[in-house]
N, C-alpha and C positions, 0 to 999 in steps of 0.2 A: 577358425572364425571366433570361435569363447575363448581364446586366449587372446585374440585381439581385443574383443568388447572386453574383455577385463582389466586389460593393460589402459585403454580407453577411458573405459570410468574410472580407475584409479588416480590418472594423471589428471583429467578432469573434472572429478566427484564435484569440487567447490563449486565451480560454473555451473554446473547439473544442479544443484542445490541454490544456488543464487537465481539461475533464471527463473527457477518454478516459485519463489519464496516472490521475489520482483513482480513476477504476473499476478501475484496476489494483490501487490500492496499496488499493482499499476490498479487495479479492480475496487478497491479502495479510494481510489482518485477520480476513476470515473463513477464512480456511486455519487460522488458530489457534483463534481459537474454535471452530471446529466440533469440535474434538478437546475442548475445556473448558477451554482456557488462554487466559490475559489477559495477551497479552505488547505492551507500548509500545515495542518493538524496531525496527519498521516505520520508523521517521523514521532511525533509525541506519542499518538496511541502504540506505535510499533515498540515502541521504549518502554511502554506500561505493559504491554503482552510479554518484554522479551524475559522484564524485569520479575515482574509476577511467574513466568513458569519458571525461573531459573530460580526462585528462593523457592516455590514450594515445592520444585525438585529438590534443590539442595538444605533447606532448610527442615522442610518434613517430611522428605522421600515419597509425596508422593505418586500413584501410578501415573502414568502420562498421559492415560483417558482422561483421567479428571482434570490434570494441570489444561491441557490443553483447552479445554471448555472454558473455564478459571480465566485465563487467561485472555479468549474474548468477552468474556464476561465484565472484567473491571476496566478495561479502557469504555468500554458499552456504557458504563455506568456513570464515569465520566465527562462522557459527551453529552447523555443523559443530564446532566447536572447544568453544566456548561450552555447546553443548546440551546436555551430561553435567549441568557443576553447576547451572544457571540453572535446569535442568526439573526440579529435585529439590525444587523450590521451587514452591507455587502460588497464585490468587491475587492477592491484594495483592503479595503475595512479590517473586515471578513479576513483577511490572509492574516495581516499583522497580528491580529488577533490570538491567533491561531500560532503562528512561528511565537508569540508572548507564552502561551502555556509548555510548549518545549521548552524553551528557556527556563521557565521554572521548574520543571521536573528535571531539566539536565542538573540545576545548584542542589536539588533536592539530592538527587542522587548522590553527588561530591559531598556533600557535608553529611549524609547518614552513613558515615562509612564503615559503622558495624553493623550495620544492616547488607547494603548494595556493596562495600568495597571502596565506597571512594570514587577517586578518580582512577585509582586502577584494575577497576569493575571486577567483573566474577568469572572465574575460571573453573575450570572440571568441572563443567554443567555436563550430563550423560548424552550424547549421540543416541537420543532417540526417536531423530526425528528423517525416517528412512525418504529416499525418493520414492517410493510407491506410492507413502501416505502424502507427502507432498503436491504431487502429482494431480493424486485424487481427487485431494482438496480444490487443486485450482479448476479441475474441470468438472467439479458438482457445483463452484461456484462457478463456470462462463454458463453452464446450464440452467441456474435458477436468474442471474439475468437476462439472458436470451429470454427464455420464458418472462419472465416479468418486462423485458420490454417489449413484448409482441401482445402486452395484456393492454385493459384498460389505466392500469396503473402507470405502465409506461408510455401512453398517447399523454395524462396527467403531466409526468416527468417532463415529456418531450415540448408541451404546451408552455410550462413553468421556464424554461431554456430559452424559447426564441420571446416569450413575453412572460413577464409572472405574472405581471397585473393585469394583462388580459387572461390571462387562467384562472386569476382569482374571481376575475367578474362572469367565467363560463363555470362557476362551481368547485373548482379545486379546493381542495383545504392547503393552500401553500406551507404553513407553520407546521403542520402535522407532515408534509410529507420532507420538507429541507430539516427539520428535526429527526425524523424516519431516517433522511439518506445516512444523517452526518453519524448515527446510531450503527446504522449498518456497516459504516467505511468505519469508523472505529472497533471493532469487531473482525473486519478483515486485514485489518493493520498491524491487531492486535496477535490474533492466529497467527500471520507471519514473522511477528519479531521474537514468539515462542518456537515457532520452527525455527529462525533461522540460530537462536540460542542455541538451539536442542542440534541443531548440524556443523555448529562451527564450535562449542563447547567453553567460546568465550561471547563475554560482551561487556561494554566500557559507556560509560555516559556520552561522552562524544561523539558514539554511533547514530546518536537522533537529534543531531541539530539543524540547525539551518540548512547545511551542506545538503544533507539527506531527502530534506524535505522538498528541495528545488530539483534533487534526482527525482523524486518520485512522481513529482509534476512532469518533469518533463517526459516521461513513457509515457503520457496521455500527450502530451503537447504532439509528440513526436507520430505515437501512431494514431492519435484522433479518438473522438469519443461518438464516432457511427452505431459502432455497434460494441458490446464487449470484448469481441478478441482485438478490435483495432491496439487498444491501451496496451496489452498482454504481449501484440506483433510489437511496440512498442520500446516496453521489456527487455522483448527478447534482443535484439537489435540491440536496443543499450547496454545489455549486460554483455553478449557475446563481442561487442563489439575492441573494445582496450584487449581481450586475448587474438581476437584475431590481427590485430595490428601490434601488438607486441614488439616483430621487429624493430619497427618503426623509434623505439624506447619512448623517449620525452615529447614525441612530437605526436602518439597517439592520443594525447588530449586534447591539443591543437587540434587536432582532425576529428575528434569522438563533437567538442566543439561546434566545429563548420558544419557538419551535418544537421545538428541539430540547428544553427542559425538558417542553413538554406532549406530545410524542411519548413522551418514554420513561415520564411517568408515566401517559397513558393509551393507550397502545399499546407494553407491556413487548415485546412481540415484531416490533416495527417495524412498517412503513407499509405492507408484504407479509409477514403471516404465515404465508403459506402452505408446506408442508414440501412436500420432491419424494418420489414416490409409487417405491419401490423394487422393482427387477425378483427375479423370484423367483428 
C-alpha cells in the first residue's frame, strides 16, 4: 500500500501541488466577489508573490519563513496603493482595470531582465514549498473565512453583494471593506504564486496574464461563491479535470470548455449553492 501512495504522488506530485495552490487563488476570487466586485487582478498579485519569493530566494537566500510572508506582503501593498482609484470603478470597469495592471507588470518583468530574466523567467528556484504546508495553508485559510462569513462582517460582505447601496444606507463602510477584500485577495494570490514558484522551480512572465486571470475566475464561476469551499470544489474540478481526460488529447479542452459553458448557464450559482447559515 506505501509503495503504491509513493508511485501515486510521484506520478502525480504536480496535480497535488496545483490543486492545493488553485484552491488558494480560487479563495482569492471569492474574497472579491463576496463583497460584489469583479476584479481580474488575481493573476497580477500571483506574479508579484511568485516573483518576489523567487528573487529573495534566489537572490538573497533567503529562509522561506520570511520569503513566504514577503511575499503576501508586497502584492498587499499593491493593492493597498491601487485600491482608492481601481475601486471607484465597478464591474466591467473594475476588471479592465485590473487585467490593465497585469499587463504592466508582465512588460515590467520582460524588460528587467537582469533582475526577473526576461522573457525566459527564473529557473532553479528551491523546492520548498511541500504539500503539507500547501495544504495547511488552504485549509487555515477556508477556516478563517468560514468564520468570517458566519460573523457580522460577513452579513456586511453578503448585504454589499445583493445591494451596496442599500448596505451603505443600513451602515456598512463599503470603501473600507471592497478595499479590505481586494487587500486580503491580494495576499492570497500572492501566497500562491510563491508556493507555486517554490514547487515547480520555474516561473516566466507569461504565467500571469490574461489567460490566467480568466482561469482563476472561472473556479468561482464554476463552483459558486455560497460559501468558501464552493470556489475551492471549483478548483479542484478544473485542475483535475484536462488529467483526467487526457485520453481524450486535443479535444479535452473542448470539453474542460463545455462544462464550464453548461455550469454557468445551468447552474448560475455553481455546482454548490449552498449559502452558510450566519450566527446571530
Amino acid at each position: 500500500m506505501a509503495e503504491w501512495l509513493d508511485d501515486f504522488f510521484f506520478t502525480y506530485e504536480t496535480l497535488i501541488h496545483g490543486i492545493g495552490v488553485h484552491g488558494l487563488l480560487a479563495l482569492s476570487m471569492y474574497c472579491v466577489m463576496a463583497v460584489g466586485q469583479l476584479s481580474l487582478g488575481q493573476a497580477a498579485f500571483m506574479g508579484l508573490g511568485a516573483y518576489t519569493g523567487a528573487l529573495l530566494t534566489l537572490k538573497l537566500g533567503l529562509p522561506f519563513y520570511v520569503v513566504l510572508p514577503a511575499s503576501a506582503f508586497v502584492p498587499a501593498l499593491i493593492a493597498l496603493l491601487i485600491g482608492g482609484p481601481t475601486l471607484r470603478l465597478s464591474g466591467v470597469y473594475l476588471a479592465i482595470s485590473t487585467v490593465g495592471l497585469g499587463e504592466v507588470l508582465r512588460v515590467i518583468y520582460i524588460n528587467f531582465e537582469s533582475l526577473t530574466g526576461g522573457a525566459l523567467g527564473l529557473s532553479g528556484i528551491p523546492m520548498k514549498a511541500s504539500v503539507g504546508l500547501i495544504y495547511a495553508l488552504l485549509l487555515i485559510a477556508l477556516i478563517m473565512f468560514w468564520a468570517v462569513g458566519r460573523s457580522r462582517i460577513g452579513r456586511a460582505m453578503e448585504a454589499m453583494r445583493e445591494d451596496e447601496t442599500a448596505a451603505g444606507v443600513m451602515g456598512v463602510n463599503v470603501p473600507v471593506y471592497k478595499l479590505g477584500a481586494l487587500i486580503v485577495s491580494a495576499m492570497l494570490a500572492g501566497i500562491a504564486g510563491c508556493l507555486a514558484a517554490h514547487s515547480s522551480s520555474f516561473i516566466g512572465p507569461n504565467e500571469y496574464g490574461f489567460e490566467t486571470a480568466v482561469t482563476i475566475l472561472s473556479f468561482a464561476l464554476l463552483g459558486g461563491i455560497g460559501t468558501p469551499l464552493a470556489p475551492v470544489l471549483g478548483a479542484l474540478v478544473l485542475t483535475a479535470l484536462p488529467e483526467v481526460l487526457r485520453p481524450l488529447a486535443d479535444f479535452r479542452l473542448v470539453i474542460n470548455g463545455m462544462i464550464i459553458v453548461v455550469a454557468i448557464l445551468f447552474l448560475p450559482r455553481g455546482v454548490l449553492p449552498l449559502r452558510l447559515r450566519r450566527s446571530a
